[in-house]
N, C-alpha and C positions, 0 to 999 in steps of 0.2 A: 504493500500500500504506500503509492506516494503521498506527499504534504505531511503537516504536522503529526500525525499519527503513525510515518512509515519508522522502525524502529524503535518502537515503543514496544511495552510489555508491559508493565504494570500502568493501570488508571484506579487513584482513589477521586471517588465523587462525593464533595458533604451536601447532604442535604438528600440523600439518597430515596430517603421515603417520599420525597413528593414524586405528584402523578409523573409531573416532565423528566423528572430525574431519574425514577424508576425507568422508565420507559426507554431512555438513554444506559441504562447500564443490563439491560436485557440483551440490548442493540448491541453493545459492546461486548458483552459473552460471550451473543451469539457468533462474531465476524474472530473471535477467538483470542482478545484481550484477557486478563485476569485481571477483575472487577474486583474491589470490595469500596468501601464507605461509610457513615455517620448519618446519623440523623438524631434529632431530640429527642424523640419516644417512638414507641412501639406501635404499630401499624399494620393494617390490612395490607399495603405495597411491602414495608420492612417484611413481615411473614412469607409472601409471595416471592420477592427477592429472595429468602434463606432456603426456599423449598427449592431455586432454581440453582443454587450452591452457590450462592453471594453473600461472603461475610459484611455483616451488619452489624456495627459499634452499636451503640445510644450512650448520645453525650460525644462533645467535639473536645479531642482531650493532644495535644502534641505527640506524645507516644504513640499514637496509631498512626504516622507522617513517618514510614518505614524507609529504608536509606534507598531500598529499592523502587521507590515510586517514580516513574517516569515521567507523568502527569496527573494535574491536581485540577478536576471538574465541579463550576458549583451552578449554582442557579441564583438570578438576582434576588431572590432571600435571604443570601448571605452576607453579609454584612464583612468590611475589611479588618473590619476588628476580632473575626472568629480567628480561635488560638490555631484550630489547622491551615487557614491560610498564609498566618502571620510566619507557622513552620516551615510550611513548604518555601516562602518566600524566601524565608533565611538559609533556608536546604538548595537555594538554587535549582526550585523544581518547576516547571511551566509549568503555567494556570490559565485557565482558559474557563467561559464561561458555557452552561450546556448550549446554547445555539452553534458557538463555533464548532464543538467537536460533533454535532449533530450536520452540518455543512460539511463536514470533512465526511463524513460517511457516504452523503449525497454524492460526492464529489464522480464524474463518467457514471452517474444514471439518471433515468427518463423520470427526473422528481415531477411530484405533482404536490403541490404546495399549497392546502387549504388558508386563509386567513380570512378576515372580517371579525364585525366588534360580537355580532352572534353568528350561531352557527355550527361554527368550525369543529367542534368536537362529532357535534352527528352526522355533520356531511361527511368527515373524513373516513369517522367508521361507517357510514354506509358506502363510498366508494373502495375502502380497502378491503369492507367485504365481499362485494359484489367481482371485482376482481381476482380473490381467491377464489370464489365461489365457481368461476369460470378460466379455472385453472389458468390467470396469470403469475403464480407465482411473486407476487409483488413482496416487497419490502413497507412494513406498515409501524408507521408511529403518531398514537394519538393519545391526546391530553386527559384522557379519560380510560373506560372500560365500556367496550363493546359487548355487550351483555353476549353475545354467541362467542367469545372465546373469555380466555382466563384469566388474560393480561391483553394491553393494549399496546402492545410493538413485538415486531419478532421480525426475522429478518427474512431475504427473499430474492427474486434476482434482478431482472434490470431495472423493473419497477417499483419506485419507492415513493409511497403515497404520505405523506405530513402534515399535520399541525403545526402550523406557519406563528408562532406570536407575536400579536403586535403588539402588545402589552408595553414592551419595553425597547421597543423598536429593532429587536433580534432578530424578528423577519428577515429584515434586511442583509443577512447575512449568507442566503439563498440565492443559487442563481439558476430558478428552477425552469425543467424543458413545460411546464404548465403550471400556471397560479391561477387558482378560485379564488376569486374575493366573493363572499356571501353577501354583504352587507360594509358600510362606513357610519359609524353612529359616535357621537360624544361622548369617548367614554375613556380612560388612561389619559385624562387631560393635565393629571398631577404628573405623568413624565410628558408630554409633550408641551404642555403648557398656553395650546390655543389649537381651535380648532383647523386652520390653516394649516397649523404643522403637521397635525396629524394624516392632512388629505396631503400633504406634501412627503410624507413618508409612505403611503399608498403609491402616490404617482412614482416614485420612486421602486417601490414591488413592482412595478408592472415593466419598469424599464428594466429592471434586472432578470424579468423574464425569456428565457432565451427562444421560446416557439408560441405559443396562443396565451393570451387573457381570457378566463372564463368572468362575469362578472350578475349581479341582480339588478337589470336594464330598469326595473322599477324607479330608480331614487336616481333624482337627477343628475345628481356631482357624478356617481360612478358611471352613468348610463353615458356620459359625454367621456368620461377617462374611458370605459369602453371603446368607444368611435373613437378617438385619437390613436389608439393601439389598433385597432381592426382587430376587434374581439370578439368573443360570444355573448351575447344577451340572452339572462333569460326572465323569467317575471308571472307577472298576471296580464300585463297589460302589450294590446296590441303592436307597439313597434317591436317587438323581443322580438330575435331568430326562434328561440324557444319560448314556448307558453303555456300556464297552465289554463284552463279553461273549465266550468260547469263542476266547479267543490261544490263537494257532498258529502257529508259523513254518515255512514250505512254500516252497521252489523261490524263497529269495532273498526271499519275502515278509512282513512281518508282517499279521497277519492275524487280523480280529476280526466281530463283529455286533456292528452299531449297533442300540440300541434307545431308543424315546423315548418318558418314560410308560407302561414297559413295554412297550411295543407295537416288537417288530421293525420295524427298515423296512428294512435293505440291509448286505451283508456286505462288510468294506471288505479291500481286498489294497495295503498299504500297500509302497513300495520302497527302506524304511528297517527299518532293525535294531532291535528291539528291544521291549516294553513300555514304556520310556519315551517312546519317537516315536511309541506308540500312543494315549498321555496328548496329546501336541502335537495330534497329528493332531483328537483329540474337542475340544478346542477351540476348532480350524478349524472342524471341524460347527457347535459350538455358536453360534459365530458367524453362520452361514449358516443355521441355524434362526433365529435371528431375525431375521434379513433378509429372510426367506422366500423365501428362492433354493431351488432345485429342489437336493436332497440327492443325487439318482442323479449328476446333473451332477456335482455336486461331487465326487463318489466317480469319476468317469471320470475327471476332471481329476488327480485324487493322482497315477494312472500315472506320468507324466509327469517328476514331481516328481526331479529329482538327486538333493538334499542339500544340507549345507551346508557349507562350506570347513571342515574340523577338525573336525567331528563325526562321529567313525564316517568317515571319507573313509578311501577305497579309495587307497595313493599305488602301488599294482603287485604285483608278483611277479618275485622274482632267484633264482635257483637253488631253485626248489620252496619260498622262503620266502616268504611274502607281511604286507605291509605296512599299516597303518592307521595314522591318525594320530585323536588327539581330544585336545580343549582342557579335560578335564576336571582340573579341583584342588580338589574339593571330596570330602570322601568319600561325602555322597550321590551325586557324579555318578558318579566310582571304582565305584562298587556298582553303578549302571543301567550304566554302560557293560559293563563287566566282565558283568553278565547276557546283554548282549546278545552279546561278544563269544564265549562259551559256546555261545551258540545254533549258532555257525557249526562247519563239520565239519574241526578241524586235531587235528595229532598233540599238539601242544603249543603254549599260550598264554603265548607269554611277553613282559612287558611293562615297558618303563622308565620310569619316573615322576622325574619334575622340581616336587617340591613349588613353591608358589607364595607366598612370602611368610612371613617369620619369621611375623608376627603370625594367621597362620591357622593355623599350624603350634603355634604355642602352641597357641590358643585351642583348638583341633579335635585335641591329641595323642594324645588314648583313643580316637576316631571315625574315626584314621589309622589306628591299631595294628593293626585287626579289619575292614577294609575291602579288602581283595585274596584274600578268599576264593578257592581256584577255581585261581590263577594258579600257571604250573605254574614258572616261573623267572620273579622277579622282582628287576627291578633297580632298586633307588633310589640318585638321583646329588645333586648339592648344591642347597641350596633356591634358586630363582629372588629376589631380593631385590626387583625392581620400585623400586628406591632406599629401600627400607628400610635401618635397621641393627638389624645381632641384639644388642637391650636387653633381649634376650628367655630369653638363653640356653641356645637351641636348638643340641642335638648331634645332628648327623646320623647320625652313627653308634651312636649313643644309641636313635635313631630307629627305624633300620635293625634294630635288635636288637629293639625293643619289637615292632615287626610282624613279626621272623620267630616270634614264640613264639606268634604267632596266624595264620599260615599255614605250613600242608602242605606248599607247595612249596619249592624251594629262592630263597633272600633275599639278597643281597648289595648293598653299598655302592660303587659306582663314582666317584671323582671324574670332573665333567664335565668335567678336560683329558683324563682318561683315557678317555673313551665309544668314541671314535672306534677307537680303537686296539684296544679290549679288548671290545668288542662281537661284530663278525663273526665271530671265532675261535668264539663262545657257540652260534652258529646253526644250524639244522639241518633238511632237509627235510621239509614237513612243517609249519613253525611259524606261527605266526598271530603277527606281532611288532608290538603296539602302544605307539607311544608316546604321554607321557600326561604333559598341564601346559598352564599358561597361558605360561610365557616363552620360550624359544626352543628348545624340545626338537626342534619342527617342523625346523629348520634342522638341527639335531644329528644328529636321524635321516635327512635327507638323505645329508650325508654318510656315514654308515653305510651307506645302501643302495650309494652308490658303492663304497664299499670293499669292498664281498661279492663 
């Protein structure tokens, strides 16, 4: 292997249990590196990593920064003050952050490179599934878990399908043969710092792409960065190359006509929730229309498809209440999720949200207020900080208030030592109970379903 990674043998990666990071050092097993790493605690990835024979520290401690480390992998989590970087730095060992050694893997293959502000986690794993599904052997890394396999990366051949981040402007570190942009929304505006920049880091992914732009021709900044690249469009709406046409959701289904160039070709019965996994799904197409893979194929293949860990997942039914979980904290996702969660037949929708971050919760307060349209009892509990601090000075209950003056149903403020306790009393047969955040609400609600 040429570039940074050619003569290497050992990689330690801190920060090892997160999704990206895990996924990066399965990658690296598999092309036949000797992986180990650090993380803070103990985890569903930390587990999955040891069962895949990846040693796993907990706690970032100098002694495990071994004389044999070749390279030292993190992820912007990590902070330049953790003690193993500070080692390695001293040990004379390259560091690198995971986009770059994840570009090096890419490095002579036919990447296909998901990004957008939503999205990208389910488009990726439905196109990396669909691809193996039809024996391309691809190379797949995503930011999540594809409910139809174990783990979400594993390696493959000349096709390498990816979760692009834009989060931190790492994307850019890609110079992929195809980028999907799903979507451009307001949102990492604490690393870009205006929305300008942010579409100026987009423009930028597209120039760094070396053969087609896939893009969603709906929203007008990307629908023109589309046209400027001579891209693919796809959408709802009439000028798209692709489009969906005539949703419906029927028997668990979502469900639309594909048309291309106007021209009907095949009516697709998707086994995900919603109009916005109908938007995912037409980018999958659009994909495979330029591939020139057979489209009926591909439309058989979707059956099949799970979902994705946190997206709309199903976690059961306890006493006539049933359960959802999604990773949504943004209020455009609040809004598609919540549409879709409508679609389904319960007495009542009622849902807990776990904001995500002071600094989005600033930035996004008016777009929070008016965003749980619909929900019929809705609970907000204290924002997830992610190691932020509130410089921000955000009241949650401040919060709690602004958005019940713009929701019908009933609004209330729960602190999250209280969830547990003061939740299941709430419930009732009949309810569709989703929770809803990117930090640990998934565990919160566990517990809660126990307690019912």
């Amino acid at each position: 292997m040429e570039g940074l990674l050619s003569k290497v043998k050992n990689i330690y990666l801190v920060g090892i249990g997160g999704i990206g990071m895990s996924g990066l050092a399965i990658l690296l097993k598999d092309r036949g590196f000797q992986v180990k790493g650090s993380d803070e605690k103990e985890s569903a990835n930390v587990r999955m990593l040891r069962s895949e024979g990846i040693e796993v520290f907990i706690g970032h401690r100098v002694e495990q920064i071994s004389d044999d480390t070749d390279i030292l992998g993190y992820s912007s989590a990590i902070g330049d003050e953790n003690p193993e970087i500070i080692q390695a730095k001293e040990k004379g060992i390259n560091i690198f952050k995971r986009a770059k050694l994840l570009a090096e893997l890419c490095k002579r293959r036919k990447t296909i490179a998901i990004s957008g502000s939503h999205g990208k986690t389910t488009t990726t794993s439905l196109l990396g599934y669909i691809l193996t599904v039809l024996k391309y052997k691809p190379a797949v890394f995503v930011g999540g878990l594809p409910l139809n396999y174990s783990r979400g990366a594993w390696w493959g051949d000349d096709y390498f399908v990816i979760e692009a981040d834009e989060s931190d402007g790492s994307f850019l570190e890609f110079n992929p043969w195809v980028s999907i942009i799903t979507n451009i929304d307001s949102e990492h505006l604490d690393h870009y710092g205006s929305e300008e920049n942010l579409r100026k880091s987009f423009l930028k992914f597209t120039q760094n792409t070396r053969g087609k732009v896939i893009g969603w021709g709906d929203q007008p900044y990307l629908s023109d960065l589309i046209s400027k690249v001579g891209g693919i469009s796809f959408g709802w709406e009439e000028k798209n190359l692709l489009r969906g046409v005539n949703f419906k959701f029927e028997s668990g289904f979502s469900c639309f006509d594909l048309y291309i160039k106007d021209e009907f070709i095949l009516s697709v019965k998707l086994p995900l929730i919603g109009k916005h996994n109908c938007l995912n799904a037409l980018a999958v197409f659009a994909f495979f229309y330029y591939l020139g893979e057979n489209l009926e194929k591909v439309n058989q293949t979707l059956l099949g498809f799970k979902g994705t860990r946190r997206r709309l997942e199903l976690k059961g039914e306890i006493k006539g209440v049933t359960f959802m979980d999604d990773y949504a904290h943004h209020p455009s996702e609040v809004k598609a999720v919540l549409s879709a969660a409508k679609l389904l037949d319960f007495k009542r929708l009622v849902v807990v949200f776990q904001p995500h971050r002071f600094s989005r919760v600033s930035s996004l307060k008016n777009e929070f207020s008016t965003c749980f349209s619909g929900v019929d009892y809705l609970i907000i509990s204290d924002i997830y900080a992610a190691s932020e601090e509130n410089t921000f000075g955000i009241n949650i209950e401040e919060l709690t208030e602004q958005i019940s003056k713009n929701t019908s149903g009933s609004v209330e403020y729960i602190p999250r030592n209280k969830l547990v306790a003061a939740v299941p009393g709430q419930l009732k047969r009949g309810d569709l109970v989703l929770g809803l955040g990117a930090g640990d609400i998934n565990s919160i609600m566990e517990e809660i379903r126990r307690c019912l």
